[in-house]
C-alpha positions as CSV (number, residue, x, y, z in Angstrom):
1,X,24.1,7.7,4.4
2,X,23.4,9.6,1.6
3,X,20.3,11.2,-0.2
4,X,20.1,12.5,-4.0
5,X,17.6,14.9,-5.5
6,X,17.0,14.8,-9.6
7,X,14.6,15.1,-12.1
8,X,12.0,12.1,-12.8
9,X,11.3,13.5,-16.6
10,X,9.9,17.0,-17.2
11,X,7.2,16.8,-14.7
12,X,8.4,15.1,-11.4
13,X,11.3,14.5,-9.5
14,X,13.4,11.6,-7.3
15,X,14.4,11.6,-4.2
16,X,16.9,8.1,-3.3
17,X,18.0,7.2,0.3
18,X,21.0,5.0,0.5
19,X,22.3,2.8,3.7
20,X,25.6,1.4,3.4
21,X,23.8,-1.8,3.9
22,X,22.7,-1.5,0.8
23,X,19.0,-0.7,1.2
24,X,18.3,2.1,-0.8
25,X,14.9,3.5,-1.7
26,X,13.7,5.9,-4.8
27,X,10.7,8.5,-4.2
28,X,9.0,10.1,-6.7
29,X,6.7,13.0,-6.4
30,X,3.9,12.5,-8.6
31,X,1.7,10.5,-5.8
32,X,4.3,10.6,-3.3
33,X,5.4,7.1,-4.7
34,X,7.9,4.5,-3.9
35,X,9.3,4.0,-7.4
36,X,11.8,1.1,-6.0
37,X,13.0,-0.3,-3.4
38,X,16.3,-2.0,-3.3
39,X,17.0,-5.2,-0.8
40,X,20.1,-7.3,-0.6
41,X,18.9,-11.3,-0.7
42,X,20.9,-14.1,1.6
43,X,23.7,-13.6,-0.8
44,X,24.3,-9.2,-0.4
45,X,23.1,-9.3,-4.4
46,X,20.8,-6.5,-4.3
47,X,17.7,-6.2,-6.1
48,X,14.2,-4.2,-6.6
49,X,11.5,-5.4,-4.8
50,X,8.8,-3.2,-5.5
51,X,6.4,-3.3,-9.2
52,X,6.7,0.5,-10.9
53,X,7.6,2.6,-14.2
54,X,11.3,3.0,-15.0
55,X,10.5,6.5,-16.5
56,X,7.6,8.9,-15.7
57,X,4.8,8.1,-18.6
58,X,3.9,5.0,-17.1
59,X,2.9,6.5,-14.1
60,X,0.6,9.0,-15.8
61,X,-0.8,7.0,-18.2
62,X,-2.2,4.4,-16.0
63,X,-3.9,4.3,-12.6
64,X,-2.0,1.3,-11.2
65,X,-1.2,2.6,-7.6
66,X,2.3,1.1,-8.0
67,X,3.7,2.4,-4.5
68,X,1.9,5.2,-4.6
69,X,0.5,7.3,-1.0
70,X,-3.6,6.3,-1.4
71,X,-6.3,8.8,-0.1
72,X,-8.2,10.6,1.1
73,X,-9.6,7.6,2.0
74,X,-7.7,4.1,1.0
75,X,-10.1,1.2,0.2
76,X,-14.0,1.1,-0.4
77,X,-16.7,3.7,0.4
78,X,-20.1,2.1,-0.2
79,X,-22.0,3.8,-2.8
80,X,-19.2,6.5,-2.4
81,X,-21.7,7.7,0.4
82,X,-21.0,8.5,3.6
83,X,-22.8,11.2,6.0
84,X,-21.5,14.7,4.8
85,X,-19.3,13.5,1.6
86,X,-20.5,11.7,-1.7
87,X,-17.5,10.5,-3.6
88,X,-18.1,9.8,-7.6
89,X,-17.8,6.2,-7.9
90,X,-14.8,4.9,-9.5
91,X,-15.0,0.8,-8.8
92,X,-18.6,-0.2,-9.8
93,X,-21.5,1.3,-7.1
94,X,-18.1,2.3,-4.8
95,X,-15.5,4.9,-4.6
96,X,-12.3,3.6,-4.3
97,X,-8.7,4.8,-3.5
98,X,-10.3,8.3,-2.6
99,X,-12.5,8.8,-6.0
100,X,-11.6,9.2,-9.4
101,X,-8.9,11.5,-8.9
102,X,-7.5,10.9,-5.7
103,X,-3.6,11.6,-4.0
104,X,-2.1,9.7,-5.8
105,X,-2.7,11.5,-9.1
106,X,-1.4,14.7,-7.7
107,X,1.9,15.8,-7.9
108,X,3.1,16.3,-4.3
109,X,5.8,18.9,-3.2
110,X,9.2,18.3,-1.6
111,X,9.2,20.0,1.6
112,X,12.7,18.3,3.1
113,X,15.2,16.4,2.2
114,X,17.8,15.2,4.9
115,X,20.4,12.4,4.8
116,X,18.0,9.4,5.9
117,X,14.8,10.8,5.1
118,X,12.4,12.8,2.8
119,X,9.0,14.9,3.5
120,X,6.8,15.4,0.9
121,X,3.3,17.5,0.8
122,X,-0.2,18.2,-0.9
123,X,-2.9,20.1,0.0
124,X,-6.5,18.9,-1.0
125,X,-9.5,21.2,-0.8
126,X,-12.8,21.4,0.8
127,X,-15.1,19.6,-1.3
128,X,-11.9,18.0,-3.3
129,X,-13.6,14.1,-4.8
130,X,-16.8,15.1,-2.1
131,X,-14.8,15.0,1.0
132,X,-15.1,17.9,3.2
133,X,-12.7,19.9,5.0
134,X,-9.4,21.7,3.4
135,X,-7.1,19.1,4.2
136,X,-3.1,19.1,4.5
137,X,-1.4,15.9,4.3
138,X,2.1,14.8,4.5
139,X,3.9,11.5,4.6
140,X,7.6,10.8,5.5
141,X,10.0,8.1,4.1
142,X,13.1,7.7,6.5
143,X,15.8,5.0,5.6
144,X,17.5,2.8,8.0
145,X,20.4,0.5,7.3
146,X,17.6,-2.5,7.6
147,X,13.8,-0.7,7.6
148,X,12.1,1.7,5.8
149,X,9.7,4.0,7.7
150,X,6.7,5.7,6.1
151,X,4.8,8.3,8.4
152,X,1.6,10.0,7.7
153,X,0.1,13.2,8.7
154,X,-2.6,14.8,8.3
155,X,-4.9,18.6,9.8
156,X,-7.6,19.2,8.3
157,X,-10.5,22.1,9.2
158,X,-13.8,20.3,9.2
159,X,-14.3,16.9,10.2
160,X,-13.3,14.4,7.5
161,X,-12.5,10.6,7.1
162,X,-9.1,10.7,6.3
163,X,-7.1,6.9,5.7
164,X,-3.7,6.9,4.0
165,X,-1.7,4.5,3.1
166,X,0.9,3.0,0.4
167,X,0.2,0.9,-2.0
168,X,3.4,-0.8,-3.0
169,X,3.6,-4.2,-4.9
170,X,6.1,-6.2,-3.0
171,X,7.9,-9.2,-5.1
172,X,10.8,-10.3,-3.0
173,X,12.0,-12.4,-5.3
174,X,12.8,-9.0,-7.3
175,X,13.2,-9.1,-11.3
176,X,16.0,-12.2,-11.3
177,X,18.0,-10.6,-14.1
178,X,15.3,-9.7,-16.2
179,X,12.3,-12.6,-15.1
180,X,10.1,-12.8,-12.6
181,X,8.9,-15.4,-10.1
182,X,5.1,-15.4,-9.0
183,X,4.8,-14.3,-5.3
184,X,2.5,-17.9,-4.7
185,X,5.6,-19.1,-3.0
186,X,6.3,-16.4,-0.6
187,X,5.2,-17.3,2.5
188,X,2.7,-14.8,5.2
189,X,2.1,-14.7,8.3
190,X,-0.7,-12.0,9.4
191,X,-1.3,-11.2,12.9
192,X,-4.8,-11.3,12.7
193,X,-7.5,-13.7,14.2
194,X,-10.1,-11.8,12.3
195,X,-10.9,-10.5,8.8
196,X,-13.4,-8.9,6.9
197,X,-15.8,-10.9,4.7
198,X,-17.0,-8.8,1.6
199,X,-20.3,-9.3,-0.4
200,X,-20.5,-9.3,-4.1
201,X,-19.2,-5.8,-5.0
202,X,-16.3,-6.0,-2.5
203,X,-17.8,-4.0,0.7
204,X,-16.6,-5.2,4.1
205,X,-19.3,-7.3,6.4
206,X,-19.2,-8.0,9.4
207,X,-15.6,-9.3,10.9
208,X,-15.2,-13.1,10.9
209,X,-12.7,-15.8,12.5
210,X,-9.9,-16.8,10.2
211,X,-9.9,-20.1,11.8
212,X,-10.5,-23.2,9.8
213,X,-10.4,-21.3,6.6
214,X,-7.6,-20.4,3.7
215,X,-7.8,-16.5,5.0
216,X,-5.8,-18.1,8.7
217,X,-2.3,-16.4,8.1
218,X,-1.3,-16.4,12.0
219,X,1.0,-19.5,11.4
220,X,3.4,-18.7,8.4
221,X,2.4,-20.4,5.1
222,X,2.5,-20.2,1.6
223,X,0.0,-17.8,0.0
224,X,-0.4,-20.2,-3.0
225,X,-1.4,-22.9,-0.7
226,X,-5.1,-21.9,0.4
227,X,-5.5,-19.2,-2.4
228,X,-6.7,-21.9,-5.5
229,X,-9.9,-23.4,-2.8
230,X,-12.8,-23.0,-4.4
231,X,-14.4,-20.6,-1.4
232,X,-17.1,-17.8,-2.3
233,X,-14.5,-15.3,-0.5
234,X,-11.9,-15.6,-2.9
235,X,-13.7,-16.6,-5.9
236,X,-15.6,-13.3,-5.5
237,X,-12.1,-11.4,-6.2
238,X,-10.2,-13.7,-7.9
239,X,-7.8,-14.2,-4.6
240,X,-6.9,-11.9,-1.4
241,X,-8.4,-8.5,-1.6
242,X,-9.3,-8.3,2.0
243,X,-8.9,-6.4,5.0
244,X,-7.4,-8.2,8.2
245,X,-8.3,-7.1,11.8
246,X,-4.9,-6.7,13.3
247,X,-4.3,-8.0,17.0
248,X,-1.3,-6.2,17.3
249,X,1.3,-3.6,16.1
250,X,3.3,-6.7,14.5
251,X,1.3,-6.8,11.6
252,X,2.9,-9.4,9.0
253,X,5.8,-11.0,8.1
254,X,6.6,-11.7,4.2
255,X,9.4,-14.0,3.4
256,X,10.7,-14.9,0.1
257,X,12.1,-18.9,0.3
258,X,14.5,-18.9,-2.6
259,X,16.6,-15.5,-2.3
260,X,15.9,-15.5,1.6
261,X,14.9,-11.9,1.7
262,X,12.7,-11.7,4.7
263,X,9.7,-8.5,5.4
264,X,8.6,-7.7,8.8
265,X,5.8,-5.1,8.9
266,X,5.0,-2.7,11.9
267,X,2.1,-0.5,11.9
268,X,-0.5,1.4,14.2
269,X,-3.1,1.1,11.9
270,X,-6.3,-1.1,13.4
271,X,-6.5,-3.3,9.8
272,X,-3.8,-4.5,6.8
273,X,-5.5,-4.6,3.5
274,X,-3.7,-8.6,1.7
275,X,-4.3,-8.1,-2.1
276,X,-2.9,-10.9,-3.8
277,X,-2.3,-8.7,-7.2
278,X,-5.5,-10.7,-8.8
279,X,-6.2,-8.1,-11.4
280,X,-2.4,-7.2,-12.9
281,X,-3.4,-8.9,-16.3
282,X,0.1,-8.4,-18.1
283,X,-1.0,-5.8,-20.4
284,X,0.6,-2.8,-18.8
285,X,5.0,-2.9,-19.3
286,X,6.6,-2.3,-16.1
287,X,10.1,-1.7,-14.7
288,X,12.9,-3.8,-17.2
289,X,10.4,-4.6,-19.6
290,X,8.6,-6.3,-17.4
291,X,4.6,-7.2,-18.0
292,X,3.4,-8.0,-14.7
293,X,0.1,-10.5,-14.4
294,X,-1.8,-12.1,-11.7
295,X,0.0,-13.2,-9.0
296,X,3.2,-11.5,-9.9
297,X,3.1,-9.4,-6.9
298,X,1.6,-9.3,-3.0
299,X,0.5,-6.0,-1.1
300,X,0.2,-5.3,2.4
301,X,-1.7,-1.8,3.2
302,X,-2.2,-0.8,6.8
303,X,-5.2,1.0,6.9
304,X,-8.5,2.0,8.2
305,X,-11.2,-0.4,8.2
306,X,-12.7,0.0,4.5
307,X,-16.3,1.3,4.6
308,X,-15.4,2.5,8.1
309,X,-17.3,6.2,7.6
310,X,-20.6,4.4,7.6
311,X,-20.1,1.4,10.3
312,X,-20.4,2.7,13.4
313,X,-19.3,-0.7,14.8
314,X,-15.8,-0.5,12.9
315,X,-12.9,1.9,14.3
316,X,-13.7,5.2,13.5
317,X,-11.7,7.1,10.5
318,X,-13.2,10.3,11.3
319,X,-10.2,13.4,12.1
320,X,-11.6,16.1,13.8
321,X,-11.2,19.9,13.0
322,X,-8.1,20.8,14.5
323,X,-6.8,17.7,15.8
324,X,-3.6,15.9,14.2
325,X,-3.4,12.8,12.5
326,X,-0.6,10.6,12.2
327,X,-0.2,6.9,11.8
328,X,2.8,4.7,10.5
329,X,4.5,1.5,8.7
330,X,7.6,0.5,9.4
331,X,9.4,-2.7,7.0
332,X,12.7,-4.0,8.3
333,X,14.0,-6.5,5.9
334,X,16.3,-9.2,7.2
335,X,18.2,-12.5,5.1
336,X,18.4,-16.1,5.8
């Protein structure tokens, strides 16, 4: 077990875990980012799994939320309203990702650094994008020799919707010496039975059964296999960019058919936000050269319930004035 501490350019640095097993993962502290993540396939060759910048201009030239910490509140706000708060809309009518400038265009600080894990911290004012409260947040990476951990935290002085979580762009197939697959033939499984319909500028209704339609992950399947039917749901976003109600802990599992690398994915958050990468359009250069376009890449976001700070009906995000938030992923990555 070993952790290394360097420079990321003249602005941020890097912090990489490694497991003998080979699983190593690279944090950067300009939005508390995972900048890769390296994964042995059925064969021990090890590759990067994760879309991201080799070098630090990418990530501040472009809001892409490659594996970057999301807040203060992942996902949609309607109208960037909610009572006490009004976020400046950044995605059409609705604030997104926590506004315009939200934690993952800060630069965070390195509070620890220990063999297997690494702590990282920013503090975001009252009034900071419209939210209220000072707020102090922290999230955790800690290695394994097969699962990466990510841990949130939050305190915060008023009350405040707060919903954090990462926004990596998982290809398992990884870059296959400088190329890359589409993620169509991965296949998902989602623990969910139910999932959030969203109207015409992406805002959740009311939750749905995902039985007898293309969003029914709870056997495993292809995602290319339901994602081309002409439904309003997915035409409407150009794929899966929707939030699943999660029946249990055991949210997902991702698997990658042709290198075998296999993604289980824990959480205590209530829903798992499935984009399906639909707007990556290939303009942007990546990691090795790479131009990544539609389909090129899968997320899977634990999370709060998007819109959650108006629906009384949906789980509440609200963290109260002196109480402590904390909520987790965990990915254990397997072969076969």
């Amino acid at each position: 077990m070993t952790a290394t501490r360097e420079p990321f350019g003249p602005q941020m640095e890097r912090v990489t875990l490694r497991r003998p097993s080979g699983l190593e993962a690279r944090i950067i502290t300009f939005g508390a980012a995972l900048q890769a993540l390296i994964v042995p396939d059925r064969d021990g060759r090890l590759d990067d799994v994760v879309l991201g910048h080799d070098g630090p201009d990418g990530y501040l030239a472009h809001r892409d939320f490659f594996g970057a910490t999301i807040g203060r509140f992942a996902n949609r706000i309607a109208g960037g309203r909610f009572p006490g708060g009004q976020v400046p809309p950044n995605d059409g009518p609705n604030a997104v990702h926590g506004g315009p400038e939200g934690l993952d265009r800060r630069h965070w600080q390195i509070e620890t650094v220990e063999d297997d894990a690494v702590t990282l911290s920013t503090h975001s004012p009252d009034g900071d994008q419209g939210f209220p409260g000072n707020l102090l947040v922290r999230v955790t990476y800690a290695l394994e020799d097969d699962a990466l951990s990510i841990l949130w935290q939050a305190q915060t002085d008023r009350d405040t919707p707060v919903n954090l979580t990462n926004h990596s762009f998982f290809n398992l197939g990884g870059k296959l010496q400088g190329g890359m697959r589409d993620v169509m033939g991965h296949v998902l499984q989602v623990n969910a039975s139910r999932f959030l319909a969203v109207n015409a500028v992406s805002i959740p209704e009311n939750p749905a059964p995902v039985e007898g339609t293309p969003f029914d992950f709870r056997q495993p399947r292809p995602l290319g296999e339901g994602i081309r039917q002409g439904v309003p749901q997915l035409l409407r976003v150009q794929g899966y960019d929707h939030c699943y109600c999660l029946d249990d802990q055991a949210a997902a599992v991702l698997h990658d058919p042709v290198t075998g690398r296999r993604m289980e994915l824990w959480t205590d958050q209530p829903g798992l936000q499935v984009y399906s990468g639909n707007f990556l359009d290939g303009k942007r250069t990546g990691k090795g050269g790479l131009a990544p376009r539609m389909g090129d890449a899968i997320c899977l976001e634990p999370q709060e319930w998007p819109d959650s700070p108006n629906r009384s009906d949906f789980p509440s995000p609200i963290l109260r004035a002196g109480e402590r938030y904390a909520r987790q992923m965990r990915l254990r990555f397997s072969a076969q």
